[in-house]
PQR file with spaces between the fields and no chain letter, atoms N, CA, C, O and H, PARSE charges and radii, in Angstrom:
ATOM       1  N    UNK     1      11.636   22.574   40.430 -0.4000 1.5000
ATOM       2  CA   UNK     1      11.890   21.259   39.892 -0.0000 2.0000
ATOM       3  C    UNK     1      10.707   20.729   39.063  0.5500 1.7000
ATOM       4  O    UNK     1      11.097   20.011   38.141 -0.5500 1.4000
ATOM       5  N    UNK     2       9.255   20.893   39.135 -0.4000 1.5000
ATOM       6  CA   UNK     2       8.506   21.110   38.559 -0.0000 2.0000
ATOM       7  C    UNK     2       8.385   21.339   37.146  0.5500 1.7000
ATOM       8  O    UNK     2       7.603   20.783   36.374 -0.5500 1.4000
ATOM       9  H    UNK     2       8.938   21.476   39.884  0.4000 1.0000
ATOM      10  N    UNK     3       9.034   22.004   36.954 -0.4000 1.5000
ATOM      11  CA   UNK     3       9.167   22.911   35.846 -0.0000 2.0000
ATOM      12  C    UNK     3      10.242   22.114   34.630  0.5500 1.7000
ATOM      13  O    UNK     3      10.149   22.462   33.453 -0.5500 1.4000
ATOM      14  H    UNK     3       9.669   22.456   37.581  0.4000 1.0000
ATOM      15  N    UNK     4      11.256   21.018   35.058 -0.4000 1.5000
ATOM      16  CA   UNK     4      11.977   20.330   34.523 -0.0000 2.0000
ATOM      17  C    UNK     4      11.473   19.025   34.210  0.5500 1.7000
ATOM      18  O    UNK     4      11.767   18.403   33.189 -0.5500 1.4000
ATOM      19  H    UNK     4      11.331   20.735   36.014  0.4000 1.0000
ATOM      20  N    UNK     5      10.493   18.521   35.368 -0.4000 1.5000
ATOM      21  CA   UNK     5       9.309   17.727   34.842 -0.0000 2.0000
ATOM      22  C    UNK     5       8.807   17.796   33.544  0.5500 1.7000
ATOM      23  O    UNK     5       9.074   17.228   32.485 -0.5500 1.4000
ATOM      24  H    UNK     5      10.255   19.026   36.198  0.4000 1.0000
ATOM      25  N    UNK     6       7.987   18.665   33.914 -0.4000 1.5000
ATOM      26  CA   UNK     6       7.087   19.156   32.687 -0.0000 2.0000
ATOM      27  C    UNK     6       7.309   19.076   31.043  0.5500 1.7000
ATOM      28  O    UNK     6       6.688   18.495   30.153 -0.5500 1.4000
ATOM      29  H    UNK     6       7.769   19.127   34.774  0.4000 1.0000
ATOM      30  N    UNK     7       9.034   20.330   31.058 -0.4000 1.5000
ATOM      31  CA   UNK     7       9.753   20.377   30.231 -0.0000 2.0000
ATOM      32  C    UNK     7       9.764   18.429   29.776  0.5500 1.7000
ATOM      33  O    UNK     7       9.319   17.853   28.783 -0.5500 1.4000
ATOM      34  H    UNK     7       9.538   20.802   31.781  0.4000 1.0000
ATOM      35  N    UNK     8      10.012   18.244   30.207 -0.4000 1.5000
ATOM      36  CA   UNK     8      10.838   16.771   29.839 -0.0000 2.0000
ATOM      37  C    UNK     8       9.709   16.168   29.467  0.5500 1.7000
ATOM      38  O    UNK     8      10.050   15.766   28.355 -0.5500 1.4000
ATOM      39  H    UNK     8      10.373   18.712   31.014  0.4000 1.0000
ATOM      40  N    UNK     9       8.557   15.804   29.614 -0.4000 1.5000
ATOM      41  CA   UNK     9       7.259   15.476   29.445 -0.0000 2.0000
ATOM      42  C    UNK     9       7.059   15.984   27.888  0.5500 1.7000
ATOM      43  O    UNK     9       6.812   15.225   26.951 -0.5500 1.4000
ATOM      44  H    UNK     9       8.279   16.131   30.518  0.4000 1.0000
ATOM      45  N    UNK    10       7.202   17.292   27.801 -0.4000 1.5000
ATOM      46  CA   UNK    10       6.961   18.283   26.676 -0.0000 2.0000
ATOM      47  C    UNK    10       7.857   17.553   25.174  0.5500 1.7000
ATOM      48  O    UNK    10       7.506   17.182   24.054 -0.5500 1.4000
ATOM      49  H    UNK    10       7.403   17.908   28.562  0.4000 1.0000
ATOM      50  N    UNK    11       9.272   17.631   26.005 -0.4000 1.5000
ATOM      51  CA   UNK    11      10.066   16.716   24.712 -0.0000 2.0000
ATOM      52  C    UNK    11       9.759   15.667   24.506  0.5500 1.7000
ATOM      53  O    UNK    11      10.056   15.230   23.394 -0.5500 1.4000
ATOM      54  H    UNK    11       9.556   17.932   26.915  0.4000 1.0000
ATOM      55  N    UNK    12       9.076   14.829   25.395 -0.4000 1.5000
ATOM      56  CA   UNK    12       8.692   13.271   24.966 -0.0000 2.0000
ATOM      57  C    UNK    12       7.425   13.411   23.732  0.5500 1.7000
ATOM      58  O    UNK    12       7.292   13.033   22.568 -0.5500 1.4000
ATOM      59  H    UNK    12       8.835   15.184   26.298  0.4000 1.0000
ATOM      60  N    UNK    13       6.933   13.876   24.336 -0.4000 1.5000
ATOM      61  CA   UNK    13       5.373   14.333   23.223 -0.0000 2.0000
ATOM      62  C    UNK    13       5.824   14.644   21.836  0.5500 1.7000
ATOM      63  O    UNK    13       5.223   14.462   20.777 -0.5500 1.4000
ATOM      64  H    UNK    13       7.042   14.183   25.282  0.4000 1.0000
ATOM      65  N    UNK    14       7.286   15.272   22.110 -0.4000 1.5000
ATOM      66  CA   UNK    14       7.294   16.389   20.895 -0.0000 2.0000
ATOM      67  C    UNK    14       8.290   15.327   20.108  0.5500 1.7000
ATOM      68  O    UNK    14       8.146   15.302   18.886 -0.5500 1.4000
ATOM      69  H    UNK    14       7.774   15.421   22.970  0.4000 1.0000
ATOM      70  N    UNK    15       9.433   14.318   20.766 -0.4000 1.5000
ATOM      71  CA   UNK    15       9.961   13.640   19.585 -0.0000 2.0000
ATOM      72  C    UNK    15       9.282   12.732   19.317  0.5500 1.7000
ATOM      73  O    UNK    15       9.577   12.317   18.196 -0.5500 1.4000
ATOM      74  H    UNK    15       9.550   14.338   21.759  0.4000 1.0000
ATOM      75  N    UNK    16       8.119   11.918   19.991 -0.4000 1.5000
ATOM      76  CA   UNK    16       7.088   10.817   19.712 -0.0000 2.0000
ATOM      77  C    UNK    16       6.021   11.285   18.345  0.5500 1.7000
ATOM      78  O    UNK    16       5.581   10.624   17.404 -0.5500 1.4000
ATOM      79  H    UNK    16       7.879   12.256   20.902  0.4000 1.0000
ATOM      80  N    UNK    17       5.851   12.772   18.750 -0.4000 1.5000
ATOM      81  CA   UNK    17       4.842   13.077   17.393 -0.0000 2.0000
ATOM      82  C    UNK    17       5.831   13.043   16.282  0.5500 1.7000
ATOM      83  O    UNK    17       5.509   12.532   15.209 -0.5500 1.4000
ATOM      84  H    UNK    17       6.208   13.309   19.514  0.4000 1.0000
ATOM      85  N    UNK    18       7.238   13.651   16.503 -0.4000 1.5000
ATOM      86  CA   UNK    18       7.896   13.919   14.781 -0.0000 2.0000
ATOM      87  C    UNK    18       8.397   12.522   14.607  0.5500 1.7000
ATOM      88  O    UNK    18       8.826   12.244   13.487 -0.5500 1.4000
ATOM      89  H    UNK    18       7.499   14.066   17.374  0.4000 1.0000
ATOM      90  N    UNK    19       8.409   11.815   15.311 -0.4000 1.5000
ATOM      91  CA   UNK    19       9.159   10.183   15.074 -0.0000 2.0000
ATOM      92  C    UNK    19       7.477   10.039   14.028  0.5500 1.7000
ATOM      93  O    UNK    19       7.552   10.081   12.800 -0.5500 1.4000
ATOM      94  H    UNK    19       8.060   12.041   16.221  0.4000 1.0000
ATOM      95  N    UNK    20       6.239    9.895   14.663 -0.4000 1.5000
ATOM      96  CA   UNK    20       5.145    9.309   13.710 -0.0000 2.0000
ATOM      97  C    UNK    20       5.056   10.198   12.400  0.5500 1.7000
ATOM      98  O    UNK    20       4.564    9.789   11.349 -0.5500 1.4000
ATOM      99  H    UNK    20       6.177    9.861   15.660  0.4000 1.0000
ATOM     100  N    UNK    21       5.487   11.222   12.552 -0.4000 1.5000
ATOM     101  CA   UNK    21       5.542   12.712   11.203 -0.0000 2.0000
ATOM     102  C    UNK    21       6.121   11.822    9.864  0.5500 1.7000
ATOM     103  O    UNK    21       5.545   11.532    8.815 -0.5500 1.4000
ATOM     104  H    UNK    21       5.887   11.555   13.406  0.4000 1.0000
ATOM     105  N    UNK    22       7.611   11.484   10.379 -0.4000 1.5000
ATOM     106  CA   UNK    22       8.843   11.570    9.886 -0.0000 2.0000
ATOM     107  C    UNK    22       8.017    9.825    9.274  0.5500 1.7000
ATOM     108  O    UNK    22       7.632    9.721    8.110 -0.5500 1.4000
ATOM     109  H    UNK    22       8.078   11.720   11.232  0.4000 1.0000
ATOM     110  N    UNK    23       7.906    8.828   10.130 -0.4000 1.5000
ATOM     111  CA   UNK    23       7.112    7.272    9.738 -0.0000 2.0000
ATOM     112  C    UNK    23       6.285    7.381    8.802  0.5500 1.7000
ATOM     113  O    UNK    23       6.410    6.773    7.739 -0.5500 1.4000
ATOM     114  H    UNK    23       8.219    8.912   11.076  0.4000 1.0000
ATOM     115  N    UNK    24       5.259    8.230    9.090 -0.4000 1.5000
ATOM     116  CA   UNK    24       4.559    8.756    7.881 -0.0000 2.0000
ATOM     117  C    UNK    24       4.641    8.815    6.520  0.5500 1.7000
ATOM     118  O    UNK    24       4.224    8.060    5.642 -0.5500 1.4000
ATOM     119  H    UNK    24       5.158    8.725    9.954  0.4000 1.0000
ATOM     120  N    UNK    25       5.447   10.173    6.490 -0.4000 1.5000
ATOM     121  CA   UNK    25       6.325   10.684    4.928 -0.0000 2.0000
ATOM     122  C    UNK    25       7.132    9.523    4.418  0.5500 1.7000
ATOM     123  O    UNK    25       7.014    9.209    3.233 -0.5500 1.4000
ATOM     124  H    UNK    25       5.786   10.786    7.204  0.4000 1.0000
ATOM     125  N    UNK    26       8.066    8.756    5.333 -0.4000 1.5000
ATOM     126  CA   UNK    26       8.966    7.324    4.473 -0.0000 2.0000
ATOM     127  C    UNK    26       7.820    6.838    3.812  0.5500 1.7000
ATOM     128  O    UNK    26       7.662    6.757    2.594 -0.5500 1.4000
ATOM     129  H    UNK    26       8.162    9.011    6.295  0.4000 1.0000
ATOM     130  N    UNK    27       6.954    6.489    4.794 -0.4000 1.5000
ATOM     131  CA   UNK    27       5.935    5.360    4.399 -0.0000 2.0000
ATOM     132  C    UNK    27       5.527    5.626    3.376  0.5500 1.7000
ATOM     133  O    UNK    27       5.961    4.886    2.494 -0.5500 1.4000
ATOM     134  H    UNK    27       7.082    6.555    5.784  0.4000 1.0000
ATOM     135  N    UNK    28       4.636    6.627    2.944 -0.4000 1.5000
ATOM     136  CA   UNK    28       4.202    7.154    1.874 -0.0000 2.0000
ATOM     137  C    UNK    28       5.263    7.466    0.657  0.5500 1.7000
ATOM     138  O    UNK    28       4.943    7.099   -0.473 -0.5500 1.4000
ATOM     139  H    UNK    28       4.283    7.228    3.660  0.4000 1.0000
ATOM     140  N    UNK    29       6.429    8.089    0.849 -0.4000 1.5000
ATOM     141  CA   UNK    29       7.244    7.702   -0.255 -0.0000 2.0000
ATOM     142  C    UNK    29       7.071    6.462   -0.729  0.5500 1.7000
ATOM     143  O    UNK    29       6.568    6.317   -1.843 -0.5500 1.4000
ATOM     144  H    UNK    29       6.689    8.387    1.767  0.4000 1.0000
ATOM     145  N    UNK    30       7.427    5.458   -0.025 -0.4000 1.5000
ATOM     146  CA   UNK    30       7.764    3.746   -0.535 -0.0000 2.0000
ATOM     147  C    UNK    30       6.841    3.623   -1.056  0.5500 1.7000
ATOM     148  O    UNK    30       7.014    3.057   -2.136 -0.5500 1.4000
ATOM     149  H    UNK    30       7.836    5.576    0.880  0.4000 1.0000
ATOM     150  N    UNK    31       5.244    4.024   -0.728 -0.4000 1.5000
ATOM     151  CA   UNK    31       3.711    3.582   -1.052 -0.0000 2.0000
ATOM     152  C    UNK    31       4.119    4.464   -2.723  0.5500 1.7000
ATOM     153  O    UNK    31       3.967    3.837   -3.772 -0.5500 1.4000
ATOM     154  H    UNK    31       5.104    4.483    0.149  0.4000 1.0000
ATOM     155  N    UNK    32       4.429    5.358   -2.731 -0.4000 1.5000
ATOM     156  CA   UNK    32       4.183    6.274   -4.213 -0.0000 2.0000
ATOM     157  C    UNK    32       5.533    5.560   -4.924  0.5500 1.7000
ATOM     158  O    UNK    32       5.334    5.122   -6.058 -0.5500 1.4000
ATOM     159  H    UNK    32       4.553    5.868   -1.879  0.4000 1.0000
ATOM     160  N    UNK    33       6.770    5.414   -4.417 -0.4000 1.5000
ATOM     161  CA   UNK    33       7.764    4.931   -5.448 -0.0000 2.0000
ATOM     162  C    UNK    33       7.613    3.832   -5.590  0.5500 1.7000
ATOM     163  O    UNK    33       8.416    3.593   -6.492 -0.5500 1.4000
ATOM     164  H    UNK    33       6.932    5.769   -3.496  0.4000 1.0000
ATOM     165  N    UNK    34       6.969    2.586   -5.258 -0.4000 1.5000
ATOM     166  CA   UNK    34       6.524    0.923   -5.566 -0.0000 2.0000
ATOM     167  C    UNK    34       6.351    1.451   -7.340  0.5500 1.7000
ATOM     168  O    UNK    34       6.080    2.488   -7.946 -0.5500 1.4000
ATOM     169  H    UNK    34       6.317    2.780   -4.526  0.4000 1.0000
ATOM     170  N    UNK    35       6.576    0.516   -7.552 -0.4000 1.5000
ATOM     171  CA   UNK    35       6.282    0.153   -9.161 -0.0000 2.0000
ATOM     172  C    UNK    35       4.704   -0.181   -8.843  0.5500 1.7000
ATOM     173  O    UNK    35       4.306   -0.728   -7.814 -0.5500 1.4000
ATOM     174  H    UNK    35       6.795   -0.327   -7.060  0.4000 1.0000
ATOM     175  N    UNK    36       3.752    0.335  -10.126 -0.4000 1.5000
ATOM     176  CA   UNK    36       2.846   -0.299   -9.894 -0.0000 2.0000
ATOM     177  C    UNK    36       2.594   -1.528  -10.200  0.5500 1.7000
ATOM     178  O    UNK    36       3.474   -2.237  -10.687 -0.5500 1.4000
ATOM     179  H    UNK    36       4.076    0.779  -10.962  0.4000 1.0000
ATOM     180  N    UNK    37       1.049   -2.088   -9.906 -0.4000 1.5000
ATOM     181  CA   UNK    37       1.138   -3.668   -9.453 -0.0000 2.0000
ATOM     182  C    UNK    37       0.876   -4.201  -11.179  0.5500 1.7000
ATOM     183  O    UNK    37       0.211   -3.375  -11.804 -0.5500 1.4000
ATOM     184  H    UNK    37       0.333   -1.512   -9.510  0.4000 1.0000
ATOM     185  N    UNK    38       1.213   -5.178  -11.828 -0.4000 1.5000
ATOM     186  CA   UNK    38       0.879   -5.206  -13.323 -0.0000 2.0000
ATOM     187  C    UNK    38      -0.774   -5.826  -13.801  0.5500 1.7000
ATOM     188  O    UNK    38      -1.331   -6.734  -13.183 -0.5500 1.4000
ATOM     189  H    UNK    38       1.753   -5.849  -11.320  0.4000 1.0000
ATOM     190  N    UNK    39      -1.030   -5.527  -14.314 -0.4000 1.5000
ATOM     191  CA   UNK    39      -2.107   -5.439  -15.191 -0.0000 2.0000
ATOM     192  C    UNK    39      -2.831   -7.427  -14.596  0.5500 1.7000
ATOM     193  O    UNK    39      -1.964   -8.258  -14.325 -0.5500 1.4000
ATOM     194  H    UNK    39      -0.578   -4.790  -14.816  0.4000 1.0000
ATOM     195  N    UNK    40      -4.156   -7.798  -14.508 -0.4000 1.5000
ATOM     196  CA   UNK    40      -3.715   -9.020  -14.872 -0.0000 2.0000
ATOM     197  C    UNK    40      -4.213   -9.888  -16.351  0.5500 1.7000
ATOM     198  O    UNK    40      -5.195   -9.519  -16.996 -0.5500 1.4000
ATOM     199  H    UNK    40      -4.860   -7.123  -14.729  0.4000 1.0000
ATOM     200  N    UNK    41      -3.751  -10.538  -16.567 -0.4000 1.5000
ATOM     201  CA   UNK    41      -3.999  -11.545  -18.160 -0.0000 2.0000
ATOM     202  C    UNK    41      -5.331  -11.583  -17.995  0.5500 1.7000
ATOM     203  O    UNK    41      -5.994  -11.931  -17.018 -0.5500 1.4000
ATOM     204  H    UNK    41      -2.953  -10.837  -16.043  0.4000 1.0000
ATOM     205  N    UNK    42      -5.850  -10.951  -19.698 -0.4000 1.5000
ATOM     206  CA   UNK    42      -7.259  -12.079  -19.485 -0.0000 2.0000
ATOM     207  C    UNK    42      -7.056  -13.310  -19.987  0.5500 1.7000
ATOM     208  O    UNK    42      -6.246  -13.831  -20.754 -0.5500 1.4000
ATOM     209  H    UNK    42      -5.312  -10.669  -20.491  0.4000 1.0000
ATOM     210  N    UNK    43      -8.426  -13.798  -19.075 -0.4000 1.5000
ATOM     211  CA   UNK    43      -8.312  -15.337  -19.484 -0.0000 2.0000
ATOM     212  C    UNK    43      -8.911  -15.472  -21.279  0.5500 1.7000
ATOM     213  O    UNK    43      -9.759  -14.807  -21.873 -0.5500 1.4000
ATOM     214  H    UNK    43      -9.083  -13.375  -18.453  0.4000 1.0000
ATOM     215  N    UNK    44      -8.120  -16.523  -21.702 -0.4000 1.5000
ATOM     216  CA   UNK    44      -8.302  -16.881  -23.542 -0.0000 2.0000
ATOM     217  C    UNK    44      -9.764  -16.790  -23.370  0.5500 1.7000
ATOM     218  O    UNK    44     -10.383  -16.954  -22.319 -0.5500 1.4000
ATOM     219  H    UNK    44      -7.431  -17.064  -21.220  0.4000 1.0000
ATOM     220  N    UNK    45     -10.284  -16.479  -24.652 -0.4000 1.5000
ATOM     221  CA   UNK    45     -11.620  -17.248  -24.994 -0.0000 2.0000
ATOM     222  C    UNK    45     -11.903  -18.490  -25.341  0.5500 1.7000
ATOM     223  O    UNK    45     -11.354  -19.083  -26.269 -0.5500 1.4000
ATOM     224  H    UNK    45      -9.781  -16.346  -25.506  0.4000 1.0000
ATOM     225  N    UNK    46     -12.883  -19.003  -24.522 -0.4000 1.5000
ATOM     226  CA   UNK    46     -12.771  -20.443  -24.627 -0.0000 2.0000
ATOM     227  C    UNK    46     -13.101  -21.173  -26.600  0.5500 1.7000
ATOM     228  O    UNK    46     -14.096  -20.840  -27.244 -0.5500 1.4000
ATOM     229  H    UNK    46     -13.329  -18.521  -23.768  0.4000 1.0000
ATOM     230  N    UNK    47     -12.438  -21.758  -26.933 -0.4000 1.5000
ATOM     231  CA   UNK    47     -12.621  -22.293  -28.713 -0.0000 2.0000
ATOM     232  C    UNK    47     -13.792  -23.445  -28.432  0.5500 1.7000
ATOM     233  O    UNK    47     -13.622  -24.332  -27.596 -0.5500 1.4000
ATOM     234  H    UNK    47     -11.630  -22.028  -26.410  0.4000 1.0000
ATOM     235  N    UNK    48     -15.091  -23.311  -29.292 -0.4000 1.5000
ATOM     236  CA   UNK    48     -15.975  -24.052  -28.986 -0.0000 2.0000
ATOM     237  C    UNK    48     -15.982  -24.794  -30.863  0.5500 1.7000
ATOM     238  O    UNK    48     -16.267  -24.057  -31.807 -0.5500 1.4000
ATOM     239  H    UNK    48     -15.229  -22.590  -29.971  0.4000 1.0000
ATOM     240  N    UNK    49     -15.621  -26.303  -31.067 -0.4000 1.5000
ATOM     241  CA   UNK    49     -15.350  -26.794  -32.076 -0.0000 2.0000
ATOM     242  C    UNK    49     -16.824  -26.994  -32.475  0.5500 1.7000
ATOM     243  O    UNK    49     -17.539  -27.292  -31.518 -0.5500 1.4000
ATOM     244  H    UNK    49     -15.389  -26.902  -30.300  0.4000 1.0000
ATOM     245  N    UNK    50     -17.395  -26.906  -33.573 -0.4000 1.5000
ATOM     246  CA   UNK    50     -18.709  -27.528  -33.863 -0.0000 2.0000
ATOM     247  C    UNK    50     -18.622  -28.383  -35.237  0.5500 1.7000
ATOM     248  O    UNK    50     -18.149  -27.971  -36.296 -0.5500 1.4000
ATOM     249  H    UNK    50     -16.814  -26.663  -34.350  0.4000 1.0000
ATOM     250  N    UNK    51     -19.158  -29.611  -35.003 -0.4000 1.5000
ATOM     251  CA   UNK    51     -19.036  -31.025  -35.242 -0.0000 2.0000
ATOM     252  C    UNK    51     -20.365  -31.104  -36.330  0.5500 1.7000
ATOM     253  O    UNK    51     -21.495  -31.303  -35.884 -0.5500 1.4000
ATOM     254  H    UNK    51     -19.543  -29.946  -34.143  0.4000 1.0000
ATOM     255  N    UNK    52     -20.188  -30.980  -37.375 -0.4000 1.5000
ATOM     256  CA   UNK    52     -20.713  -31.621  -38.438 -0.0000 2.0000
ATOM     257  C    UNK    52     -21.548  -32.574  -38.281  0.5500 1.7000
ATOM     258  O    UNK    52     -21.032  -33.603  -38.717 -0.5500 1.4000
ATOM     259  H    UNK    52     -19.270  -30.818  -37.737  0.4000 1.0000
ATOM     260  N    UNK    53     -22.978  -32.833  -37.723 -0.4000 1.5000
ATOM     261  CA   UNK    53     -23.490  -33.774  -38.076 -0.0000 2.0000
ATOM     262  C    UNK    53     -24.460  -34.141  -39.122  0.5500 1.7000
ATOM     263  O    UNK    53     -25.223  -33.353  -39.681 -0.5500 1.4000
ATOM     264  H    UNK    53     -23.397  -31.996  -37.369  0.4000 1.0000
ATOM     265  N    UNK    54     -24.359  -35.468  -39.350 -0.4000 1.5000
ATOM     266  CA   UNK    54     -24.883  -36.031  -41.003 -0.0000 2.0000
ATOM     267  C    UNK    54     -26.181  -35.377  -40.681  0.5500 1.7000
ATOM     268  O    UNK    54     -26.685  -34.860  -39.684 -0.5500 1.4000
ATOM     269  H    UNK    54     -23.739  -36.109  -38.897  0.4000 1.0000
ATOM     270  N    UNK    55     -26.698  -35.719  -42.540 -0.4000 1.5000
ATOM     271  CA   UNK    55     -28.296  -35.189  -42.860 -0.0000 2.0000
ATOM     272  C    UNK    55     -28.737  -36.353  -42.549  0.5500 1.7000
ATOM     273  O    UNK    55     -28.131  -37.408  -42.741 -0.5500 1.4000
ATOM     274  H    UNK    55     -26.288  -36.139  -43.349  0.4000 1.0000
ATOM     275  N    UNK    56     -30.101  -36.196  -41.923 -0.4000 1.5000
ATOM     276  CA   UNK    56     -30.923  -37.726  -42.459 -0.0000 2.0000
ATOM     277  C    UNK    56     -31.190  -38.039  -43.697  0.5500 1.7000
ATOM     278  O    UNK    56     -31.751  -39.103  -43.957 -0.5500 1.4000
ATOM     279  H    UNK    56     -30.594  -35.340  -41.767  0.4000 1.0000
């Protein structure tokens, strides 16, 4: 009876690792098929007006 223990122990290990295998690979698909993230705007250059002042 021992021996059916064990066994059964053995399958827990073994569908717990391919359940994280299998979590893995989705995950990483979704991570590689995402669109990538877009670019962002630069900000304008700021327009600096310069003002004419009189001669003495």
């Amino acid at each position: 009876m021992a021996k059916k223990v064990r066994r059964k122990k053995n399958q827990v290990v073994l569908w717990v690792i391919s359940a994280i295998l299998a979590l893995s690979m989705v995950l990483g698909l979704v991570i590689i098929a995402a669109p990538p993230p877009s670019p962002p705007t630069p900000t304008p250059t700021p327009t600096v007006w310069v003002t004419p002042t009189p001669a003495p």
